[in-house]
Structures are given as C-alpha cells and as structure tokens.
KOLTORTI-762641 format. One record per atom (N, C-alpha, C): x, y, z. Coordinates in steps of 0.02 Angstrom, whole numbers, plus 50000, padded with zeros to 5 digits. Each point is the difference from the previous one (the first is absolute). Example, Ala and Ser with C-alpha at 12.3 -4.5 7.8 and 13.67 -1.06 7.14 Angstrom:
# residues 2
506604971650390/499555005950000/500455006050000/499825005349964/500425005950003/499615005550037/
This chain:
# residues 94
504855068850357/499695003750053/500515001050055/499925005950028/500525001250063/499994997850055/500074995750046/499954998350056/499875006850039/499695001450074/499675005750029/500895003350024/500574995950030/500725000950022/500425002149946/499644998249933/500504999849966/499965007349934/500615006450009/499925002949954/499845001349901/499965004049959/500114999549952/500554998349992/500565001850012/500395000549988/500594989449972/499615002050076/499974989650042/499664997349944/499365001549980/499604996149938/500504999149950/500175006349981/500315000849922/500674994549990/500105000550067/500674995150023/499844991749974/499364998150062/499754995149997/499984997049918/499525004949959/499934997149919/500564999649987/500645004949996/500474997949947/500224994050027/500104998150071/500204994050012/499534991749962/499585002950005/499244996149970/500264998949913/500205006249967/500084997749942/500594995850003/500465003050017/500584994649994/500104992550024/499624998750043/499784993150006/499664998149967/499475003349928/499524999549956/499154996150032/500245003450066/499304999150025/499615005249961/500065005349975/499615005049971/500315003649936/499585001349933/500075001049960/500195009050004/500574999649960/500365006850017/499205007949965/499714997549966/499445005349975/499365000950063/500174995050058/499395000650026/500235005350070/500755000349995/500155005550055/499675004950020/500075005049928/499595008249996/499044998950030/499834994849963/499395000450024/499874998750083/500404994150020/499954997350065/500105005650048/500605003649961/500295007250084/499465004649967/499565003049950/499405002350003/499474997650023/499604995950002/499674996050043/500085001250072/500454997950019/500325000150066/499715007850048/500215004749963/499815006950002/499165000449999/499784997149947/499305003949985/499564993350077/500484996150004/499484994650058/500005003750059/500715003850029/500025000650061/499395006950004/499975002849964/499535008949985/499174995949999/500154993649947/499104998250007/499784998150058/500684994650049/499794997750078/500025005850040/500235004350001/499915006250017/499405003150012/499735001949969/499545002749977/499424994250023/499734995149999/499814996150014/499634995449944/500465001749935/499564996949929/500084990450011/500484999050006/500284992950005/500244997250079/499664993249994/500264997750076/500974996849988/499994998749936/500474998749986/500434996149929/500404997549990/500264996649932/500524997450011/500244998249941/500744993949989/499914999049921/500654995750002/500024996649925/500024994050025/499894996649942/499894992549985/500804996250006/500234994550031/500444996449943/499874992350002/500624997549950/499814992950001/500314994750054/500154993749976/500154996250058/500795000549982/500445001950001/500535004549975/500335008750056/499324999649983/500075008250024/500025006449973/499804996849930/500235005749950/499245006549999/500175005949962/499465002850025/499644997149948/499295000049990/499574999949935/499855006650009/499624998949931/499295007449975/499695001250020/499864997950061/499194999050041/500265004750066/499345003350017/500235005550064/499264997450018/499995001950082/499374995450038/499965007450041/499315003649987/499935004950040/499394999050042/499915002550053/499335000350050/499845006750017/499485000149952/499645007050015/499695002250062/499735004150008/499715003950049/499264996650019/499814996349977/499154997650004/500244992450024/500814997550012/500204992350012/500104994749951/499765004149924/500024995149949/500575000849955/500334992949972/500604999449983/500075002049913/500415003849977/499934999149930/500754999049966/500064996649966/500474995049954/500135003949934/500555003449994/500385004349970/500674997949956/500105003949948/500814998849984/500305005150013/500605001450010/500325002450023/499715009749976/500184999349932/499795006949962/499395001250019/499384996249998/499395000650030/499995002950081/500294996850048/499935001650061/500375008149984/500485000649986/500215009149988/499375004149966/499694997749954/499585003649985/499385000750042/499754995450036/499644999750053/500015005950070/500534997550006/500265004150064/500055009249981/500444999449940/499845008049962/499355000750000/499404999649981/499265001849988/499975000150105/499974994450016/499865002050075/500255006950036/500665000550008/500225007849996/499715004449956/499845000349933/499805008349973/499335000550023/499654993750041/499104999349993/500285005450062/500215000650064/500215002550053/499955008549977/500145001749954/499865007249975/500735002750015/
C-alpha cells in the first residue's frame, strides 16, 4: 500500500527494495502495485475506509490483506482475493 506522501513510482521503489531484502515474494509485486491503484479509486470514491497487508514477526509480507469497508467492517483477504474484490467494487460504480 502507498503511503498518502509517497508516489507510485516511490511504491514500486519501496517493493523492489522489499524483495531484495526478501521481505516480499518477488510474484506478489504486480498484484500489490495493482491493488495499490484499485484502493486509492475505491477510498476515493468512498467504497473502503481503508487496507494494508499482513506481515509476520520478521516483516515479511504474508497472503493476507486486511481491508475496512465502507459500513466499518473488516474483511480478511489474500492477496489475489483483495484484487479481485476491489475490481468488482469499481465495475459495481458503473
């Protein structure tokens, strides 16, 4: 997820640094800088109060994405799941 200061560009930065410390698994990039995109359009819009990913006591990322919908309630995602989520929230928008 992007910090509110911090560009795409800055993100994309951030992960590769992330993989190479093997805080993050090099396949979960593409989804994470998609995500990233479809969160800022759903907080936007006012679908989601907000999200993140999970990690461990490490730091590493897990599978798990923690989103807070629009009604305050939390829902517990994997990574591919929360993208698909967030896609259906945007096309519901018309």
């Amino acid at each position: 997820m992007t910090h509110k200061y911090e560009s795409s560009t800055e993100f994309e930065i951030r992960l590769d640094k992330m993989i190479q410390t093997q805080k993050l698994k090099s396949e979960y990039k593409s989804l994470l800088l998609e995500i990233a995109e479809l969160g800022e359009k759903a907080r936007a819009n006012g679908l989601i109060h907000g999200l993140g990913w999970s990690v461990d006591a490490n730091n590493v990322v897990l599978d798990e994405y923690e989103i807070m919908n629009s009604m305050g309630n939390f829902l517990y995602l994997t990574i591919s799941e929360t993208r698909e989520y967030l896609q259906n929230l945007i096309e519901d928008l018309g």
